[in-house]
PDB file of N, CA, C and O in Angstrom:
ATOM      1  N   UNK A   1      70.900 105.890 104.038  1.00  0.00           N
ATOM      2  CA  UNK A   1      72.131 106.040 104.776  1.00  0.00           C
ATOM      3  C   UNK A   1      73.240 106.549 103.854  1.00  0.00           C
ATOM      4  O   UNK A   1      73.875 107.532 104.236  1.00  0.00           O
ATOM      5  N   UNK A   2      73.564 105.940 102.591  1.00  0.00           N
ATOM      6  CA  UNK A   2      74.186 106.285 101.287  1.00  0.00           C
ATOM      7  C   UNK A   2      74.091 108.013 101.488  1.00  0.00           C
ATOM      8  O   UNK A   2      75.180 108.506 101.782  1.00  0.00           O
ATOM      9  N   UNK A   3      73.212 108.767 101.399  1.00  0.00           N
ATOM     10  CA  UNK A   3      72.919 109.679 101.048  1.00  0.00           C
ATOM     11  C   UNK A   3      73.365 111.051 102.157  1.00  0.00           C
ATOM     12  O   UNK A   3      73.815 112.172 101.924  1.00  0.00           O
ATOM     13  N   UNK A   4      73.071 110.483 103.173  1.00  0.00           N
ATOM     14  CA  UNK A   4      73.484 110.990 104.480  1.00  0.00           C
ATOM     15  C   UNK A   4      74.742 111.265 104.623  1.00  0.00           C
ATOM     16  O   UNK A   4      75.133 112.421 104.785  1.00  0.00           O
ATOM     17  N   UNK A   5      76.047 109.566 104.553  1.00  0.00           N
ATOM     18  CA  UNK A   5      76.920 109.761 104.770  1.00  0.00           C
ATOM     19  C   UNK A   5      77.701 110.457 103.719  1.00  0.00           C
ATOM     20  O   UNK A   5      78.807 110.906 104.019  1.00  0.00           O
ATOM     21  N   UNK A   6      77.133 110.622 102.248  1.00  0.00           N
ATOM     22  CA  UNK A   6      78.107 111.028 101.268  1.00  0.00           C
ATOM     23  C   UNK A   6      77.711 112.754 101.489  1.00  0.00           C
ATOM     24  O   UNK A   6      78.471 113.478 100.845  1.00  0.00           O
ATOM     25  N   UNK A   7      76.978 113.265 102.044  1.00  0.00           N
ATOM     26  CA  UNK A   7      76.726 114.382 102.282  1.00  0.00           C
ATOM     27  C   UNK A   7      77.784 115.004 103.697  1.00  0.00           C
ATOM     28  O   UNK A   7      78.686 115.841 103.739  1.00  0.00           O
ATOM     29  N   UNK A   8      77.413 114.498 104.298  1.00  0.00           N
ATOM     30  CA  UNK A   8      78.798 114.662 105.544  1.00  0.00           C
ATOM     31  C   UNK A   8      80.277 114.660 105.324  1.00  0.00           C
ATOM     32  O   UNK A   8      81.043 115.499 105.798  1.00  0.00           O
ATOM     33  N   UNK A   9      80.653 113.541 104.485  1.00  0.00           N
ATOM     34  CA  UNK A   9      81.947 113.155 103.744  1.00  0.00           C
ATOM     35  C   UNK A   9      82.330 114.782 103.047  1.00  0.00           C
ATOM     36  O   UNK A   9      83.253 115.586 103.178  1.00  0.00           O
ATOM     37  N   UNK A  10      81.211 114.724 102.357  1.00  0.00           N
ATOM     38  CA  UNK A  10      81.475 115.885 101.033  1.00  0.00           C
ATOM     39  C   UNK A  10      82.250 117.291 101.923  1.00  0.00           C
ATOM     40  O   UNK A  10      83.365 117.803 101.821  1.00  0.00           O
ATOM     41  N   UNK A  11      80.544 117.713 103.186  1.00  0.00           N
ATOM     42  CA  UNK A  11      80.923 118.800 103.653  1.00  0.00           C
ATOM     43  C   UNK A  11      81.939 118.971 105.429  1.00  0.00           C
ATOM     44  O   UNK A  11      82.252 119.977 106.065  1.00  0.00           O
ATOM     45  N   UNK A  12      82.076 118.104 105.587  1.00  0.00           N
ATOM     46  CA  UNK A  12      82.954 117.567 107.579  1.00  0.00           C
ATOM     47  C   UNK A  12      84.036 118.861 107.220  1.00  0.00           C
ATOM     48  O   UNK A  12      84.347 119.472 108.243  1.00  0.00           O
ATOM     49  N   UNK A  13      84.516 119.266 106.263  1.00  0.00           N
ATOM     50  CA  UNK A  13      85.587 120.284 106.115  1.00  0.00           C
ATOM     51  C   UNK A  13      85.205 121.672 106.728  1.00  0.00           C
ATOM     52  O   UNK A  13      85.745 122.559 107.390  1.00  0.00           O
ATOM     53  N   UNK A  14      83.636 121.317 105.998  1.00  0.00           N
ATOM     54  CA  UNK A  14      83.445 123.139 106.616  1.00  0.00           C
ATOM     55  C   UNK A  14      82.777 123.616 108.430  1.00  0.00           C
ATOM     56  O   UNK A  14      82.199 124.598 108.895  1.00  0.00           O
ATOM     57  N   UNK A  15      83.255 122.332 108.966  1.00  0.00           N
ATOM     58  CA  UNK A  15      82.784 122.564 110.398  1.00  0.00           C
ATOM     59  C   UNK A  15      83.962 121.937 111.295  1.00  0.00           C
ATOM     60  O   UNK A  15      83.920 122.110 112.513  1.00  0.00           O
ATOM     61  N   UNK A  16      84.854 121.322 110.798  1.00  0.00           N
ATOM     62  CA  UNK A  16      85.962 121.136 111.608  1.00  0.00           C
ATOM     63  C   UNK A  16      87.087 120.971 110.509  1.00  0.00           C
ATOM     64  O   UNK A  16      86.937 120.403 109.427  1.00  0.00           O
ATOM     65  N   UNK A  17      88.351 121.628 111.023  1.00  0.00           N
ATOM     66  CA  UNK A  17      89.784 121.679 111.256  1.00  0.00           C
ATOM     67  C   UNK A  17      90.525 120.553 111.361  1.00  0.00           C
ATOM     68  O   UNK A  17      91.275 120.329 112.311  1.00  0.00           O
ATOM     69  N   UNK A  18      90.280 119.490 110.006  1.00  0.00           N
ATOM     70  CA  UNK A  18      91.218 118.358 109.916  1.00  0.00           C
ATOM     71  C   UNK A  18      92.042 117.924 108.945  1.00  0.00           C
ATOM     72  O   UNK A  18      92.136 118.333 107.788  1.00  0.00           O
ATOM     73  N   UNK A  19      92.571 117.156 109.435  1.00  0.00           N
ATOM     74  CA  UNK A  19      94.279 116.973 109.386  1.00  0.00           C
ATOM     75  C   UNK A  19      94.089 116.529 107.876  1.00  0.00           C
ATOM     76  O   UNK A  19      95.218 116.340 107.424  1.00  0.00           O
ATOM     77  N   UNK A  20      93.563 116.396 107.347  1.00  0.00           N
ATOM     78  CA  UNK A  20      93.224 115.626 105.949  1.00  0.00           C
ATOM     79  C   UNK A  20      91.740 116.114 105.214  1.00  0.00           C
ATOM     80  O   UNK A  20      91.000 116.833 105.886  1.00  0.00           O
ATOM     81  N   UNK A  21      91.277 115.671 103.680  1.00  0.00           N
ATOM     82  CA  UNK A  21      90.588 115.855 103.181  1.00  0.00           C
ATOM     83  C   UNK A  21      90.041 114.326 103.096  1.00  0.00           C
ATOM     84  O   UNK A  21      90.895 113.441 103.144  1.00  0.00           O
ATOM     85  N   UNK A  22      88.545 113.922 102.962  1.00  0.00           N
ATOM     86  CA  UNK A  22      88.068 112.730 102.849  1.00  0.00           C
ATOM     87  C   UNK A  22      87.748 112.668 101.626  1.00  0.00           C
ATOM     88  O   UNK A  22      86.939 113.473 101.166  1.00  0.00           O
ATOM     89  N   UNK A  23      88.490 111.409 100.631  1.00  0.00           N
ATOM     90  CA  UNK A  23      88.368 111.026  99.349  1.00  0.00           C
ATOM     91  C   UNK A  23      87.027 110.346  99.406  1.00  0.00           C
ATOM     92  O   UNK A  23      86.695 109.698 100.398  1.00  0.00           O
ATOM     93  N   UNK A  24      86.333 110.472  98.461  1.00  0.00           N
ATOM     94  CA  UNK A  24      84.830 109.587  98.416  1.00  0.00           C
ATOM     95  C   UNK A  24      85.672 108.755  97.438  1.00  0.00           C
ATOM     96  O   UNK A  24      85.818 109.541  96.502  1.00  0.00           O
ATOM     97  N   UNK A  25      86.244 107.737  97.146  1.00  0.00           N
ATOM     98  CA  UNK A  25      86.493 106.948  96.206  1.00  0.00           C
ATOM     99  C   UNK A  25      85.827 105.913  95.996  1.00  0.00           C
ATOM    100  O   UNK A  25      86.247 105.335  94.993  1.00  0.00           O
ATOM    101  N   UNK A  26      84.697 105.238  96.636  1.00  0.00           N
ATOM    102  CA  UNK A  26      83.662 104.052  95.993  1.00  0.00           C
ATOM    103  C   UNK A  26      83.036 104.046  97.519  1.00  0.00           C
ATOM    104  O   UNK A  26      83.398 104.517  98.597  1.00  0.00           O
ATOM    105  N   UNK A  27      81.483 102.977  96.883  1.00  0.00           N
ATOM    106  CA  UNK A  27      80.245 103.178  97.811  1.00  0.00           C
ATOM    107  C   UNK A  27      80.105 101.777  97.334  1.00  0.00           C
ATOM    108  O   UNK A  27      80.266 101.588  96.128  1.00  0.00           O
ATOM    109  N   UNK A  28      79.860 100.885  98.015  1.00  0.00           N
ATOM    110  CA  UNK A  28      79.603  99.512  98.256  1.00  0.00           C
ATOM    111  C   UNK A  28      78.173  99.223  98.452  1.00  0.00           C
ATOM    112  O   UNK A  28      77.621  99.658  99.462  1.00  0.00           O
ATOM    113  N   UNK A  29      77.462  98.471  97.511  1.00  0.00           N
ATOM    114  CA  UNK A  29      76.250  98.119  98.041  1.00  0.00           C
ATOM    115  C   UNK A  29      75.462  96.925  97.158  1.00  0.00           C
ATOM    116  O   UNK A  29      75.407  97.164  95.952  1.00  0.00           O
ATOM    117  N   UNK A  30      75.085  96.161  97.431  1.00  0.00           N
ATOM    118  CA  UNK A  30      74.531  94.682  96.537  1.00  0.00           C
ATOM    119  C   UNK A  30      74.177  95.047  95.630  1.00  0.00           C
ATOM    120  O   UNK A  30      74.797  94.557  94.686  1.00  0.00           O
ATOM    121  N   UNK A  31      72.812  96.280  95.123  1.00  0.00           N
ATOM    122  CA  UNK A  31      72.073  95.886  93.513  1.00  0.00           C
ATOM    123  C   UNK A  31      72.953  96.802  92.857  1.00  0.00           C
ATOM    124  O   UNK A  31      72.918  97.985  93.197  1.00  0.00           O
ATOM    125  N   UNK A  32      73.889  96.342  91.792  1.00  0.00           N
ATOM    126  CA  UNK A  32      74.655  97.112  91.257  1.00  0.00           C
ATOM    127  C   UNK A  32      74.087  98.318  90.206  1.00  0.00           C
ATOM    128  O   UNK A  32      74.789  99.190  89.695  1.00  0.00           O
ATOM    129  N   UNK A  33      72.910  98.168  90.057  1.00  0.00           N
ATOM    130  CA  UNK A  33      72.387  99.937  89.121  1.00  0.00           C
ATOM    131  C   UNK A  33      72.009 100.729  90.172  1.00  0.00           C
ATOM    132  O   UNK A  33      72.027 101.958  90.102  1.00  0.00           O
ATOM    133  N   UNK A  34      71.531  99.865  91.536  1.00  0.00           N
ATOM    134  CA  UNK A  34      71.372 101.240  92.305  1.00  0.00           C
ATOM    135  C   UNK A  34      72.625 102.048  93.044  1.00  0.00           C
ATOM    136  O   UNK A  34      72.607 103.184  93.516  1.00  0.00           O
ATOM    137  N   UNK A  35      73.780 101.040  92.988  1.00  0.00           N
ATOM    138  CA  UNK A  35      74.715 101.348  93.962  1.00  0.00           C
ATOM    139  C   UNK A  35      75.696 102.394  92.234  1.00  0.00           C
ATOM    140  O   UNK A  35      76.773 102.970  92.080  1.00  0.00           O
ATOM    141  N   UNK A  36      75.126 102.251  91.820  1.00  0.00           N
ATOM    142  CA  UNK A  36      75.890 102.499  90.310  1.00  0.00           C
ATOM    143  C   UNK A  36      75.550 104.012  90.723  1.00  0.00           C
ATOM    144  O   UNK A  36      76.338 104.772  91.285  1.00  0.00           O
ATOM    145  N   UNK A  37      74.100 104.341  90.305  1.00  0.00           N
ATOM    146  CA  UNK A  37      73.214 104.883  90.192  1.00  0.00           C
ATOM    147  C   UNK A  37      73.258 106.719  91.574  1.00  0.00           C
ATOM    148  O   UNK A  37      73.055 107.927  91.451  1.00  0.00           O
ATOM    149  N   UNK A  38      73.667 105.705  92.743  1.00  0.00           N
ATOM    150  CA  UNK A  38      74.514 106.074  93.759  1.00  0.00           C
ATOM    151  C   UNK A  38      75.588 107.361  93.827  1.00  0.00           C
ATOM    152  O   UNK A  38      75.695 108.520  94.228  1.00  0.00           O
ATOM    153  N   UNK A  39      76.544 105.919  92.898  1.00  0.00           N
ATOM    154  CA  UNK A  39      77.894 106.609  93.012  1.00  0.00           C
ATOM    155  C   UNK A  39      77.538 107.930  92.086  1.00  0.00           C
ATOM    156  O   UNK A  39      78.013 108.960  92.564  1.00  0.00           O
ATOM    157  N   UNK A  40      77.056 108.048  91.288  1.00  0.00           N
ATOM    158  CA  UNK A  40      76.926 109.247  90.327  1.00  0.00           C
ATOM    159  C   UNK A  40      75.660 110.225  91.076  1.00  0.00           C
ATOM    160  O   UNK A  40      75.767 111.448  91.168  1.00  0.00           O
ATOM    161  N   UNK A  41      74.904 109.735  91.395  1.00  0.00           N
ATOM    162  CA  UNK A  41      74.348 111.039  92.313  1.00  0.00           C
ATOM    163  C   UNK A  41      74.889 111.789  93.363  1.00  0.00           C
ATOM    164  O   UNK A  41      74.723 112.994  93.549  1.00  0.00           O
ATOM    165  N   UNK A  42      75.529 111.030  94.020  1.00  0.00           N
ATOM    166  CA  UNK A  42      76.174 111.275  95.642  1.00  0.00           C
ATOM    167  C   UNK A  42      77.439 111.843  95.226  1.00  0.00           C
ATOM    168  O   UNK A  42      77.874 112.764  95.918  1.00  0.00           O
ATOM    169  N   UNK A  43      78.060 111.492  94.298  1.00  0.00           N
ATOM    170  CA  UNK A  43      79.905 112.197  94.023  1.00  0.00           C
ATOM    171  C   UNK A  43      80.714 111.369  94.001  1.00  0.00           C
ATOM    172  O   UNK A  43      81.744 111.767  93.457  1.00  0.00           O
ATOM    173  N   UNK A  44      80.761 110.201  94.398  1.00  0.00           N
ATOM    174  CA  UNK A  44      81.777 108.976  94.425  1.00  0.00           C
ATOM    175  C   UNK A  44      82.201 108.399  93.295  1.00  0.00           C
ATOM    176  O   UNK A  44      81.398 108.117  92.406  1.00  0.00           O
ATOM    177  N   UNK A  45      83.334 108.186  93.200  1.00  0.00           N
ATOM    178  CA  UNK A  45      84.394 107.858  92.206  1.00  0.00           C
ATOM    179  C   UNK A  45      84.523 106.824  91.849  1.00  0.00           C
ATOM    180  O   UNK A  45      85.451 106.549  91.088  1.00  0.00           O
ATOM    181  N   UNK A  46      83.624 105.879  92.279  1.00  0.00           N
ATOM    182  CA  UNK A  46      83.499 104.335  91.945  1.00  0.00           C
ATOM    183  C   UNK A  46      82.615 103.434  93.086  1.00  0.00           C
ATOM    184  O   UNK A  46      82.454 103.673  94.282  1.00  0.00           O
ATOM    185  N   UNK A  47      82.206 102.531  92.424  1.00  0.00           N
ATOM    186  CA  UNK A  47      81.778 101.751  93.411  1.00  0.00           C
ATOM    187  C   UNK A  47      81.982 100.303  92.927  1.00  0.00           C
ATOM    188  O   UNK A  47      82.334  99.905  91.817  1.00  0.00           O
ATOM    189  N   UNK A  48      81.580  99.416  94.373  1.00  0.00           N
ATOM    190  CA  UNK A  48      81.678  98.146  94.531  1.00  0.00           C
ATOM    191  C   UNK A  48      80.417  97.583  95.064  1.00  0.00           C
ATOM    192  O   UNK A  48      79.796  97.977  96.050  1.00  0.00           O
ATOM    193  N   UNK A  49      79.984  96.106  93.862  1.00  0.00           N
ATOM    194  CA  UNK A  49      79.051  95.561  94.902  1.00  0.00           C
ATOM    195  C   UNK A  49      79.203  94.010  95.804  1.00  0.00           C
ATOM    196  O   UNK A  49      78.365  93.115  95.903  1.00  0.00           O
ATOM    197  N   UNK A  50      80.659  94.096  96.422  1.00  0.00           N
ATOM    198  CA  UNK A  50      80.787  93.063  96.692  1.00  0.00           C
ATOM    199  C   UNK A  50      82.018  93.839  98.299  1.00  0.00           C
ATOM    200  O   UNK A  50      83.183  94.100  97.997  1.00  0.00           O
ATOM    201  N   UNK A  51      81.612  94.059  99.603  1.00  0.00           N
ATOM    202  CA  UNK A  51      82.562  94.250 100.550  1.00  0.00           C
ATOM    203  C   UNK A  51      84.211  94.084 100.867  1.00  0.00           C
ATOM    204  O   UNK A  51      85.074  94.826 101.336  1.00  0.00           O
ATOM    205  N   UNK A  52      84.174  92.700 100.351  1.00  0.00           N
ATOM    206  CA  UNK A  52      85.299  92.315 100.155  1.00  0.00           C
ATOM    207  C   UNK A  52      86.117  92.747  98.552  1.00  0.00           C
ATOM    208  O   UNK A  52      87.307  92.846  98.253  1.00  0.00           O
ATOM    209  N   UNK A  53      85.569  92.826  98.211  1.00  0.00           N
ATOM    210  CA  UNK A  53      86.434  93.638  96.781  1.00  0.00           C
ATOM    211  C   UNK A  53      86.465  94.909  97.249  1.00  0.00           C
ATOM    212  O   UNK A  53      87.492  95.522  96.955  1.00  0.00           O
ATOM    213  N   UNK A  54      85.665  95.488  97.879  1.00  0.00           N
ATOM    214  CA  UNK A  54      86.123  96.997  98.341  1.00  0.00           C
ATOM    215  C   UNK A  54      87.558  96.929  99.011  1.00  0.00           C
ATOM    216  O   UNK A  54      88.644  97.400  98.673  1.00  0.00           O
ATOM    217  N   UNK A  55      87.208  96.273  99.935  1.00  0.00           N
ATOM    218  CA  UNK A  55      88.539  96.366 101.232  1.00  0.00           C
ATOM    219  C   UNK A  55      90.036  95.360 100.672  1.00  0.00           C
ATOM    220  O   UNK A  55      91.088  95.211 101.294  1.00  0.00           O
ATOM    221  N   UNK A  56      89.713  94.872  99.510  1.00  0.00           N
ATOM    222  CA  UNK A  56      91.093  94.607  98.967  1.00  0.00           C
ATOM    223  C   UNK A  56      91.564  95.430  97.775  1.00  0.00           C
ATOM    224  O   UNK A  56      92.579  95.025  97.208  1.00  0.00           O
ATOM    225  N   UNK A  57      91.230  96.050  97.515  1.00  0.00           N
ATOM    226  CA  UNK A  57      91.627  97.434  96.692  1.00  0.00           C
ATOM    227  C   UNK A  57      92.651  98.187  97.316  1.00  0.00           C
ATOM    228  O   UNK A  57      92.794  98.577  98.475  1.00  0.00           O
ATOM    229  N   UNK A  58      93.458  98.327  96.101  1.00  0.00           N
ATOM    230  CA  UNK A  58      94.522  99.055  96.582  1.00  0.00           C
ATOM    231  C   UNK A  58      94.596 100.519  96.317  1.00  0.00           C
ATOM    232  O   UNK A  58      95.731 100.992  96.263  1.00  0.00           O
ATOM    233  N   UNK A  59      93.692 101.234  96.161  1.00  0.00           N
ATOM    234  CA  UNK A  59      93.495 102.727  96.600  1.00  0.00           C
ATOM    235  C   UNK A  59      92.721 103.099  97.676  1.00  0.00           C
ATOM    236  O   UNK A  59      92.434 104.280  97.872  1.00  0.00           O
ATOM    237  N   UNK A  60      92.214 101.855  98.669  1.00  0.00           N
ATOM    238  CA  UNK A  60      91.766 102.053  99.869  1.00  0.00           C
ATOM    239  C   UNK A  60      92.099 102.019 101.078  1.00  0.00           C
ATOM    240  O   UNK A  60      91.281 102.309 101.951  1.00  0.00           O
TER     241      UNK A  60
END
């Protein structure tokens, strides 16, 4: 799913006309070398392996 959505994220620009650009700034997911592992394959700028530390971040 990781892989899917960071692929859509990346390209949603080149098929629709929106109001904004989508920051990949972190990918959330429990085993932290794979979610590590993740963020550096997929393009994301950080990650988290804990939900709630994602969503209290203040660049989110």
């Amino acid at each position: 799913m990781g892989k899917a959505h960071s692929h859509a994220l990346r390209d949603v620009a080149m098929f629709f006309d929106l109001p904004a650009k989508p920051v990949m700034k972190a990918i959330c997911g429990r085993d932290e070398a794979a979610v590590r592992a993740a963020a550096e394959r997929f393009g994301w700028e950080g990650y988290e392996t804990s939900w709630e530390r994602l969503v209290e971040r203040d660049d989110i």
